[in-house]
N, C-alpha and C positions, 0 to 999 in steps of 0.2 A: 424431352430432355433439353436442357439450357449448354448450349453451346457456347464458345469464345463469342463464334459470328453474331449469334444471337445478343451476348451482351454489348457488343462491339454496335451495334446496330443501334441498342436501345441509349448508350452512350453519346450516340450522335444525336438523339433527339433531346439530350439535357440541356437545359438553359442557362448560357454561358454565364449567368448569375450564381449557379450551383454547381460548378466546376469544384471550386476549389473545395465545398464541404465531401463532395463527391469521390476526390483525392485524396482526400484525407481517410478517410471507409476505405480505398483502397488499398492503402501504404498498410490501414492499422490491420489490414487481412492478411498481410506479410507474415507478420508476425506469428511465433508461435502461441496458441491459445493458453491459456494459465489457468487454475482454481484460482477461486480466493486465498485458497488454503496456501497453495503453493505462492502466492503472491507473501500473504501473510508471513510466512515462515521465510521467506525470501529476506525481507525487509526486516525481523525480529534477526536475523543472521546479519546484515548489514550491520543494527545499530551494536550489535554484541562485540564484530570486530573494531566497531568503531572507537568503544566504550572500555574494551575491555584492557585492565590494569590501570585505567586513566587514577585510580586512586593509590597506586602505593605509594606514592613520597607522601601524602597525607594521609595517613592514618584513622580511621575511625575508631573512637573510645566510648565508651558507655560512660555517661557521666553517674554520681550519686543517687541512688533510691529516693525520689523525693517522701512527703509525708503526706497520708489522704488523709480527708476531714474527717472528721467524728459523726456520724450520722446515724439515726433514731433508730433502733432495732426495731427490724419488722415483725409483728404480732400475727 
């Protein structure tokens, strides 16, 4: 079984060169774990509050039907 002691121990034998990427693994194991899914759906909610209504004073129109070419009936 892996103990604090245990880690606390193998910590001291890291090379003050690898502290800080070490530190860094640490803080990010704080954190709560996420899906992608949930991450995903996190960030589509973000840009949605961000976005949403940004177009009513400007309006969107459908302009005119344009006209297609005339092209060779297929046989």
């Amino acid at each position: 079984m892996i103990t604090r002691n245990l880690l606390k121990e193998e910590i001291d034998r890291v090379r003050d060169s690898h502290l800080e990427v070490l530190f860094r693994i640490i803080k990010a194991l704080e954190e709560p774990l996420e899906s992608g899914h949930a991450t995903e759906t996190s960030n589509w909610n973000a840009f949605i509050d961000a976005t949403y209504g940004c177009l009513t004073e400007d309006t969107i129109e459908r302009g005119e039907q344009g006209r297609c070419e005339a092209r060779e009936a297929i046989r």
